[in-house]
N, C-alpha and C positions, 0 to 999 in steps of 0.2 A: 329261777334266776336269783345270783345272790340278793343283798339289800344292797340297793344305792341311793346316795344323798348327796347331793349339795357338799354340808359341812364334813362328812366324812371324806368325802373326796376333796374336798379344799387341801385338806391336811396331810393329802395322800402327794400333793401338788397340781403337774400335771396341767392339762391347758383350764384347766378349770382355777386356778392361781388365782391369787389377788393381785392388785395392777391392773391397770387398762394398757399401759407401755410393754410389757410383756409379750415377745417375737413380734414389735414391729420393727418395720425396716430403721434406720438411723434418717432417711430423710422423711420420711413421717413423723419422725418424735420432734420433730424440727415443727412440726405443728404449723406449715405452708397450706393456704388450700390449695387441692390440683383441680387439673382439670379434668371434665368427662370428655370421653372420645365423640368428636364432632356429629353433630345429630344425622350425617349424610347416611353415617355407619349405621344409623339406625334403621334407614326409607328406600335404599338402595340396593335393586336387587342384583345389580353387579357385583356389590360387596360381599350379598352373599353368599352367591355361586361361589366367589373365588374363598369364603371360609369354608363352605362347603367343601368343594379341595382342596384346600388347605389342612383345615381343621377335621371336619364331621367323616372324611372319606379315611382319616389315619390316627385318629386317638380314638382309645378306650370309653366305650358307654356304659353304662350301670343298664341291665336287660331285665333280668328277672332272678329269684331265688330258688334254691336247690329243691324247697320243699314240697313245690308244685310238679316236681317231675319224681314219681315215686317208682316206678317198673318200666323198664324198656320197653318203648315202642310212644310213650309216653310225650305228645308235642305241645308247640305252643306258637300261634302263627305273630307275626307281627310286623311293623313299619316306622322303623326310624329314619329320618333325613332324607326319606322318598326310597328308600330301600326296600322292599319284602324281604323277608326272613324269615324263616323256624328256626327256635331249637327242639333237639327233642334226647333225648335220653338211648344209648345203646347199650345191647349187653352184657358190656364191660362196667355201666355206669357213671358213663362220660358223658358229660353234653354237650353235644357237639351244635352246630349252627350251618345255617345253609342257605344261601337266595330261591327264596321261593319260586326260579323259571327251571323251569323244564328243559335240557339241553336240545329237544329235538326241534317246538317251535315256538318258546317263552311263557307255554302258559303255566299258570301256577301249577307247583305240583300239588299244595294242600291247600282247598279252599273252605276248611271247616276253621272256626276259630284256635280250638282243641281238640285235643282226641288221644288213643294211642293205638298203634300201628305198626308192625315190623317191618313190615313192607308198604312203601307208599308209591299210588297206581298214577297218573297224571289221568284226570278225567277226559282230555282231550284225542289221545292215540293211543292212551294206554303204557306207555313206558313207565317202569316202576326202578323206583328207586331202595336200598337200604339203609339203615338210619347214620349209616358210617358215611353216606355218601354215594355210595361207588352206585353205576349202576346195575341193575337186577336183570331187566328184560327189556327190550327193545323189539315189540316184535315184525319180523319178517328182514328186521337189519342184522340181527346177529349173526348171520354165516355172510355177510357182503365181505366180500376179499378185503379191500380199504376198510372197512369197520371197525375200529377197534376201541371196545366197552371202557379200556383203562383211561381215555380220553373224554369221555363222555359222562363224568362222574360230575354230580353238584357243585356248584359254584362254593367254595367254601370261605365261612366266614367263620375267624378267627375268634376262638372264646377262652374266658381267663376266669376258673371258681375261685374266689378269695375263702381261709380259711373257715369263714361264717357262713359261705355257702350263695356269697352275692355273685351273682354269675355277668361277665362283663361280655361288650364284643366289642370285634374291630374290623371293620371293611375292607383295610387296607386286602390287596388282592394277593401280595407279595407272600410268599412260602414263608418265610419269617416276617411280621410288622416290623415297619421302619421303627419304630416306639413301643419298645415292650412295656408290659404293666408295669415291672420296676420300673423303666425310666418316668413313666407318666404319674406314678403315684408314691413311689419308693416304700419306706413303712407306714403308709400309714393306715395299711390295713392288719397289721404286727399288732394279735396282742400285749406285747410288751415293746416297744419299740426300744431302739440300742441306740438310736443316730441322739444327736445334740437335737434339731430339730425335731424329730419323732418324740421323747422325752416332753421337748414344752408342749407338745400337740395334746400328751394322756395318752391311755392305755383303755379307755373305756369297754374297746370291745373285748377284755379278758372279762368284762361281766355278761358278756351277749351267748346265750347258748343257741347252737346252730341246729340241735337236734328239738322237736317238740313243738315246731308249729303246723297250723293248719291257714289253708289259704280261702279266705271267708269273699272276695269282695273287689271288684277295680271299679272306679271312677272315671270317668274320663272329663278331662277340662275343657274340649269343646263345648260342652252342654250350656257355659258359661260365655265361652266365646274362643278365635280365634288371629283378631286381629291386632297383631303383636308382635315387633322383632325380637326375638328370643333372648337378646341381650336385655333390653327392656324390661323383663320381669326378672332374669339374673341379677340385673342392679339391685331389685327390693330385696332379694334375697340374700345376697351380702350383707345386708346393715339389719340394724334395729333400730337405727334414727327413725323410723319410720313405725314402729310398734305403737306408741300412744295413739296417733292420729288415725293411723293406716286399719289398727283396730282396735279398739275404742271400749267396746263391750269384754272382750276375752282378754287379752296378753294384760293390760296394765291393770286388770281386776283380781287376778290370779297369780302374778309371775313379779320378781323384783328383778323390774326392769333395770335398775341404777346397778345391779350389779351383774348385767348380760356379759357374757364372754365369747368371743368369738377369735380362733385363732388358724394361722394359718401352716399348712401342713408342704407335701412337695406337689399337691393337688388334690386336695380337698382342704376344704376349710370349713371346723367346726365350731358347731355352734352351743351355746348352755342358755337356756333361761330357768333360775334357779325360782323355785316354787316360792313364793311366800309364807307359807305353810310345808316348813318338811314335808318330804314322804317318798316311801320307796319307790315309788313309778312312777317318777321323774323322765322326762323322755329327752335321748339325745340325737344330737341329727347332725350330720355331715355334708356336706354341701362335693358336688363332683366337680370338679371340671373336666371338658368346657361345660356341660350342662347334664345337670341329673342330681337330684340326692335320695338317700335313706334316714330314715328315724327309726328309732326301736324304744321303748319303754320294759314293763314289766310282762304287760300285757298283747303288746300291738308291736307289727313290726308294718312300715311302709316302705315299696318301691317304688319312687319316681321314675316313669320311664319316659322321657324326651323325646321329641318330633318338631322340626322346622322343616319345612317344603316349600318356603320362599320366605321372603323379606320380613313380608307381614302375615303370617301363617306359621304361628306354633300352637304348639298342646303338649299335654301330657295323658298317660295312665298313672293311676294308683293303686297299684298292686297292692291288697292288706289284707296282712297274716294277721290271725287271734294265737294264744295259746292252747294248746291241744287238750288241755284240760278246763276251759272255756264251752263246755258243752252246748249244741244246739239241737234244739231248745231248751232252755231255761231261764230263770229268773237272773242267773249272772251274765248271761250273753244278753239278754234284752237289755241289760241294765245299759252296758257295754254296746249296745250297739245305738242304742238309742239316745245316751247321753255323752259317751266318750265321742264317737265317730260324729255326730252333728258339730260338736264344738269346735273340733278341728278342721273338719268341713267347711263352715263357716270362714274362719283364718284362710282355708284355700281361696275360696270364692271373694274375699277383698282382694287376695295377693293380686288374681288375675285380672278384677275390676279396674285395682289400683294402675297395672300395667297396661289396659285395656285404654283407660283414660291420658295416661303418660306420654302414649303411643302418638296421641292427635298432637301434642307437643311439636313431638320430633319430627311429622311428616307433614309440617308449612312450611318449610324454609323459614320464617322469622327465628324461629330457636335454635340459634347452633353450638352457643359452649355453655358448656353445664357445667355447677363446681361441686367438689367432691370433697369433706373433711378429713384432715389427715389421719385423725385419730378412731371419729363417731362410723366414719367411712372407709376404712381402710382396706376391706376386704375388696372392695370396688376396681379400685387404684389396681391392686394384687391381679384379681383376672384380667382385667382389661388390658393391663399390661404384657399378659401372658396372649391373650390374641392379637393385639399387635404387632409384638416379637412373631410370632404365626405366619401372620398375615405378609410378612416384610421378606423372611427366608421363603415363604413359597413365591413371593416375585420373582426374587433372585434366583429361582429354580428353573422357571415357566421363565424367565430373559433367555438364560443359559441354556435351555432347550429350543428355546423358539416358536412353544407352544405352549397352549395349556397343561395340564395335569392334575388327571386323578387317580388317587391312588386307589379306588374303588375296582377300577378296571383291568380284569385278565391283560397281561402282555401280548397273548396269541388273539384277544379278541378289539386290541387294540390297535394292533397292526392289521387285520383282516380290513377295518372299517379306514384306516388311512392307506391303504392300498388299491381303497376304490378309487376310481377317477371323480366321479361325481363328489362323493364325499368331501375328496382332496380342495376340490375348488369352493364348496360353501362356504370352506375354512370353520374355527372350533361352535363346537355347541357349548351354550353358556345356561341355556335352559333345559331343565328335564320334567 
């Protein structure tokens, strides 16, 4: 990886600039405080079914990276927003994505964490699937007159490799997403970005090389807890008003906090805390929307990967790559594993305490408007603003239909379940 700095990148521009005013809005410089979105948003699991389809069923999620899928056949099972999913690698070198039910009677097709497999068998009756999809074998169905295999193929779940090899997906059920990557993130995954916008953001990842890692390690947040509306620990991660107090031993012992930068992009918003101490592996980190990020350094790269399965029910994975020349075992990956990874670690486990604690706030009813600085706080104001806009067009969708809607859902297997009579008369499900 080249060297990067702080001061060498100051001078390069870029969102790492000097200025704290630099890409905010004109009503933020106005230095008003706003408001937080009302505590209901936070304890209400009405609200978040309907983000749920709104939002998690049709925008882009950060999944996982290229470098854990090295030879076709090559998978990786998982669960976001109450979805199963794999991706797994074909032998074109695609990765492709899939709901982990079986077309014949919902059971998983892959109940191993990982693995690799050309062919994938459903433990249940035996129907196999290819990693393109399509199905394989079916047995004792495949000469039925009415049977036909090209119908019967994996539920497909839409995937998007960014040039660094950050592999995204999207639910949406639709042959093309309502919301392609471009619309939902425009450049700002450009190593060199061209837009006006993309320019003030940086260009950091022309330093990220996509080839040379090894994938050493997840974490998972539950172990910590899970009682938490996903927005709730989103808010911490917008700001650094919160870096002093929130952690106390690490960020303001190590980092010049006075000079943190954080800017906002067409959907992500990144972050710098510049080192007190120069030094080349300085780590930068990207925030997604609506929920997920990445970091990468010299030596480490992490993926966040998101989960809400109700109101008060998130988590995450942490996916973390070393450098492929980071040998294990040695004295440099001990070093590395044992003093880089705890300290950050660490920073994880307040993020989620902090959120953890926040949470009891929001779900008494006494607390319902929360203020937000225009300046120390801005990235707040920025998402939040962006799921209310969300939240507002999928009413107006779900009026104009007369029902609910997710975009999660097959057409063909939407109308089979409102064509029932019984079904018809429950009217919508709102819980899964």
């Amino acid at each position: 990886m080249a060297s990067i700095d702080s001061i060498t990148y100051l001078k390069n521009g870029g969102y790492l600039q000097k200025g704290t005013k630099v890409n905010l809005r004109e009503a933020d410089i106005e230095k008003k405080v706003h408001d937080l979105l009302p505590s209901r948003w936070f304890r209400d699991e009405k609200i978040f079914q309907l983000e749920r389809r709104a939002i998690f069923s049709r925008l882009w999620h950060l999944a996982s990276f290229t470098a854990r899928f090295k030879k076709p056949g090559d998978y990786l099972t998982l669960e976001m927003f109450g979805w199963p999913f794999f991706l797994i690698r074909d032998k074109k070198g695609n990765i492709n994505a899939f709901h982990n039910i079986c077309r014949h009677r919902g059971h998983p097709v892959i109940t191993k964490q990982y693995g690799s497999s050309t062919v994938l068998s459903c433990r249940f009756h035996g129907w196999s699937y290819l990693p393109t999809g399509e199905l394989h074998k079916a047995r004792d169905y495949m000469d039925l007159q009415d049977f036909d295999p090209k119908s019967h193929s994996l539920f497909q779940v839409h995937t998007h490799t960014t040039a660094q090899g950050f592999i995204f997906v999207n639910f949406d059920a639709a042959e093309t997403p309502s919301v392609s990557f471009g619309d939902q993130f425009g450049d700002d995954f450009d190593p060199n970005p061209t837009s006006t916008t993309g320019c003030e953001i940086g260009n950091e990842y022309e330093y990220f090389q996509k080839h040379g890692w090894e994938y050493d390690n997840t974490w998972e947040s539950s172990t910590i807890g899970t009682q938490f509306n996903w927005k709730t620990f989103t808010d911490g991660f917008q700001e650094c008003y919160h870096c002093p107090t929130g952690h106390p031993t690490t960020l303001p012992k190590d980092y010049d906090l006075k000079n943190y930068y954080l800017r906002q992009g067409i959907g992500a918003s990144r972050h710098f805390l510049p080192l007190k101490t120069p030094s080349d592996d300085e780590a930068y980190i990207t925030w997604l929307y609506p929920i997920g990020f990445l970091s990468f350094s010299k030596t480490m790269l992490c993926i966040f990967r998101f989960s809400a399965t109700g109101v008060l029910n998130t988590s995450y994975h942490n996916e973390m790559y070393r450098r492929a020349d980071l040998k294990k075992p040695s004295t440099e990956y001990d070093e590395w594993y044992n003093e880089n990874i705890p300290y950050w670690r660490l920073v994880d486990i307040e993020d989620l305490q902090l959120a953890i604690a926040a949470q009891k706030g929001f779900s008494n009813g006494v607390f319902e408007k929360g203020r937000v600085h225009p300046v120390q706080e801005h990235a707040v104001k920025w998402y939040q603003d962006k799921v209310r806009t969300s939240l507002l067009e999928h009413i107006q969708l779900e009026n104009k239909l007369g029902k609910n809607f997710d975009y999660s859902i097959p057409h063909d297997q939407r109308e089979y379940d409102e064509s029932d009579p019984i079904c018809k008369h429950m009217g919508p499900e709102y819980e899964w």
